[in-house]
C-alpha positions in Angstrom: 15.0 -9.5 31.6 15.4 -9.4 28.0 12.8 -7.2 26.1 10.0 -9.3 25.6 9.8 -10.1 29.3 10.0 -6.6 30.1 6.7 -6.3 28.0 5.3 -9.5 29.1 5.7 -7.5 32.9 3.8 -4.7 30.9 1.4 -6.5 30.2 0.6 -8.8 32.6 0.2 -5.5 35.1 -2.4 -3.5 33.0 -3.9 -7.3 32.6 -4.0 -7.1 36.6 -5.7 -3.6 36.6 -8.3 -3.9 33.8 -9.1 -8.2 33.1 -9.0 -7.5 29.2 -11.0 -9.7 27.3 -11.6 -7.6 24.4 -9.8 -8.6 20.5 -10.1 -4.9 19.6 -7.8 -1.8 20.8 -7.0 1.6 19.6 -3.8 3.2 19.3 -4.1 7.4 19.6 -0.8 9.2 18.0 -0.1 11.9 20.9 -1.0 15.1 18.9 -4.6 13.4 18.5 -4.7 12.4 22.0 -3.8 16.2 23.3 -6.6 17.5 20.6 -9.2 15.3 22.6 -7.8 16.3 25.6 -9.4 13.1 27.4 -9.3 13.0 31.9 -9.0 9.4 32.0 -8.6 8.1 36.0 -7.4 4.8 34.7 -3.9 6.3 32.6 -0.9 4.4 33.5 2.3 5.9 32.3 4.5 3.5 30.4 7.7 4.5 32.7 5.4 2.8 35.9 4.8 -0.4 34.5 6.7 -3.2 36.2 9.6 -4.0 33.0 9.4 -0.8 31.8 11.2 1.2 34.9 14.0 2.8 34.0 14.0 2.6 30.2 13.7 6.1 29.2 9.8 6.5 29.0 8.7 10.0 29.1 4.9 10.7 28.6 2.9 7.8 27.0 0.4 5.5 28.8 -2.2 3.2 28.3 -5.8 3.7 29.6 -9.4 2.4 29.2 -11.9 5.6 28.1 -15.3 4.4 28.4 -14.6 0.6 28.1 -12.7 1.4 24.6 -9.1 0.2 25.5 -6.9 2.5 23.8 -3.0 3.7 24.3 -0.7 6.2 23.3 2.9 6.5 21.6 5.5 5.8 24.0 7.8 9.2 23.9 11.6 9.2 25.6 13.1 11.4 27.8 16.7 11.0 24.8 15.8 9.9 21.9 19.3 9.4 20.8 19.7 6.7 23.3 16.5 4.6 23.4 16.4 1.2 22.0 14.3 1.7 18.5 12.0 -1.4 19.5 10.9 0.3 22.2 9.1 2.7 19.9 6.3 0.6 19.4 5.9 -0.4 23.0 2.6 0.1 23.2 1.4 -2.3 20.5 3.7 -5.2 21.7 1.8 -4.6 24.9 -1.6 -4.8 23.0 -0.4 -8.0 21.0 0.6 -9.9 24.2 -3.3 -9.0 25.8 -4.6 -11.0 22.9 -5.3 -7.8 20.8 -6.5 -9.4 17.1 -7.8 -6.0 15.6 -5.9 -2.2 15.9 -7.5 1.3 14.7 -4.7 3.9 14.9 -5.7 7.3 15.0 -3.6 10.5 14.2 -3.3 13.9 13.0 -2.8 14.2 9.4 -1.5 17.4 7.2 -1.9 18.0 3.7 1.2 18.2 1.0 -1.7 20.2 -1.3 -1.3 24.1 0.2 -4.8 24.8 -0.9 -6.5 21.9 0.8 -8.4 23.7 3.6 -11.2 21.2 4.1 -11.9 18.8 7.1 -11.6 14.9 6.7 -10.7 11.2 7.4 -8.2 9.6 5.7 -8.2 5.9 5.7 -4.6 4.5 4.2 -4.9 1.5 1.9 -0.8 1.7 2.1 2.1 4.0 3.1 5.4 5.3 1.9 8.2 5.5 4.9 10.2 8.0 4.7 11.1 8.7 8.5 13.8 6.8 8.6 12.5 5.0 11.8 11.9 1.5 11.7 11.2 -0.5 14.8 12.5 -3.8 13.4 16.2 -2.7 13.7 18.1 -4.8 15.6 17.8 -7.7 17.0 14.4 -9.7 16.1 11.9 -10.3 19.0 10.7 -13.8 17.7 7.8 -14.0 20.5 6.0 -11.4 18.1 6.6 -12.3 14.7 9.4 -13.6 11.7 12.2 -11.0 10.9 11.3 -9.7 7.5 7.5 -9.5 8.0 5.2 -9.3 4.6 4.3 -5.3 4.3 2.7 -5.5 0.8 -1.1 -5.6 2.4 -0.3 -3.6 5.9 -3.7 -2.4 6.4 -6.7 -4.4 6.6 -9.8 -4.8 3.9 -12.6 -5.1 6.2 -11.4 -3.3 9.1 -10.7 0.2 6.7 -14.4 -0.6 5.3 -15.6 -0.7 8.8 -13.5 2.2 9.7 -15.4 4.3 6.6 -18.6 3.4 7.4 -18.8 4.4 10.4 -16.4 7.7 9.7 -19.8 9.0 7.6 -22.0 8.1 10.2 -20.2 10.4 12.9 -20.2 12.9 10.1 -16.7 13.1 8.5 -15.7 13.2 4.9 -13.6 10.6 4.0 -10.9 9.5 1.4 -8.6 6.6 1.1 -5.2 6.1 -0.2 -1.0 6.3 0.2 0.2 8.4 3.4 3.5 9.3 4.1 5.6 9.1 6.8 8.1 11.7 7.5 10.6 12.7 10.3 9.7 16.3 11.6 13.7 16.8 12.3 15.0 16.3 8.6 14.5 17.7 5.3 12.9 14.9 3.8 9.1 16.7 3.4 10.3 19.6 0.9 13.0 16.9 -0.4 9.8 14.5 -1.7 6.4 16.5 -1.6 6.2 17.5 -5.1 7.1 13.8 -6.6 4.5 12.0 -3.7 1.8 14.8 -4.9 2.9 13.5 -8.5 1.9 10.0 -7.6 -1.6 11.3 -5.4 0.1 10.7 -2.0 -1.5 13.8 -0.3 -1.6 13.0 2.9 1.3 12.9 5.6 2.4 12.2 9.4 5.4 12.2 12.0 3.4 9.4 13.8 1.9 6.0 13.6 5.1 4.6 11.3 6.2 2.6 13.9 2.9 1.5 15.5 1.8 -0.1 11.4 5.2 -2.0 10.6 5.0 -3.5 14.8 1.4 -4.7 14.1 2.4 -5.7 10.3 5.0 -7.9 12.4 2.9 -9.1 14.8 0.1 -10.4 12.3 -2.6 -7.5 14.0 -5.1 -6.3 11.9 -4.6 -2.7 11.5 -6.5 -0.1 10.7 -5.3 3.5 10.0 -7.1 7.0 9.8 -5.2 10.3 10.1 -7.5 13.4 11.2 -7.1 16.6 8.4 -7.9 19.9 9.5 -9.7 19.5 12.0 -13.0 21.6 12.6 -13.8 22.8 15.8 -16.2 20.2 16.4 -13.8 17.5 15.2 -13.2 16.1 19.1 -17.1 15.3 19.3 -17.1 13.8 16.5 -13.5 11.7 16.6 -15.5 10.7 20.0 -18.1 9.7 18.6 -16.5 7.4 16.0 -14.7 5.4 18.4 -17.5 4.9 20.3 -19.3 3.6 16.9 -16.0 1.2 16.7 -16.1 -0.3 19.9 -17.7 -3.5 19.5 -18.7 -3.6 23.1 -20.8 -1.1 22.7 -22.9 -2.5 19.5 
């Protein structure tokens, strides 16, 4: 099987276990989904899905959490070997279910040493400087064109959405440019002070991959990262995707 039949496979077997007929998902980066710490009896690991046996999958999974249909980032048990499309496994999966609409969730940290305070950050655009981009390669045509437009990644109405409800579940919220950095290089100290120059202030190893696939696939995205966290964050980061589930309005 080439790769989009291995996540067609994907697919079609979570489509076997659940009968989505939702438009809206939600993508957890892996730190967020260990800080919720959610018992879900319904978590598939991505390495058990029929067309994704054998492909290095380590951890990862897709699950349903109180009918909102969410799944995590796909991690590897080599990372120097896996195929880089296979980073965004889990919305490719998402896309072929019919998924129109994507919140992704992470943890966030601060450039700004002094900034202490809980929030949500909403991105209204991003700066990549991971080095990671799951485009590489050959182009997967079932999911989009090969140079995708990334000038307006996130979307209007969702982020507005997103904020709205964010105050309701009783976060403080900004919006603006977040950065995207790989953990393993030098590339944080390298750029902070000029991105903090230019009031990026906001950062992550996750979720890079997850916005340029969705970019590609024509999804519209949504993007929060979690800062500082308070220790009744989980309740409320509950909450708010509760709030976001439009089968629950």
């Amino acid at each position: 099987m080439d790769l989009y039949e291995r996540f067609e496979s994907a697919a079609n077997e979570i489509q076997s276990r659940f009968l989505i007929t939702g438009k809206r998902a939600f993508v957890l980066g892996n730190k967020l989904h260990t800080f919720l710490n959610f018992d879900s009896e319904k978590f598939i690991a991505y390495s058990s899905l029929s067309g994704l046996k054998d492909m290095g999958f380590n951890g990862g999974g897709f699950y349903s959490e109180n009918d909102v249909i969410m799944n995590t980032l796909p991690l590897f048990e080599d990372e120097s070997e896996i195929d880089v499309r296979l980073r965004a496994a889990g919305v490719r999966i998402l896309q072929i279910l019919g998924i129109r609409e994507l919140f992704l969730f992470g943890i966030g940290e601060s450039l700004q040493k002094d900034d202490n305070g809980e929030l949500m950050f909403w991105a209204k655009d991003h700066i990549n400087l991971s080095g990671i981009n799951p485009l590489v390669g050959a182009n997967i045509d079932e999911f989009g064109t090969r140079f995708p437009d990334m000038t307006a990644v996130y979307d209007k109405e969702l982020t507005s959405i997103g904020k709205t409800e964010s105050e309701k579940a009783g976060f403080k919220v900004e919006e603006g440019v977040w950065a995207a950095f790989d953990t393993d290089s030098n590339r944080l100290d390298e750029f902070s002070n000029n991105l903090t120059k230019n009031s990026v202030h906001y950062f992550s190893d996750e979720l890079m991959s997850e916005s340029i696939a969705a970019a590609h696939g024509k999804l519209n995205l949504s993007l929060s990262l979690l800062v500082n966290p308070s220790e009744d964050a989980a309740e409320k980061l509950r909450r708010l995707l509760g709030q976001l589930n439009p089968e629950s309005n």
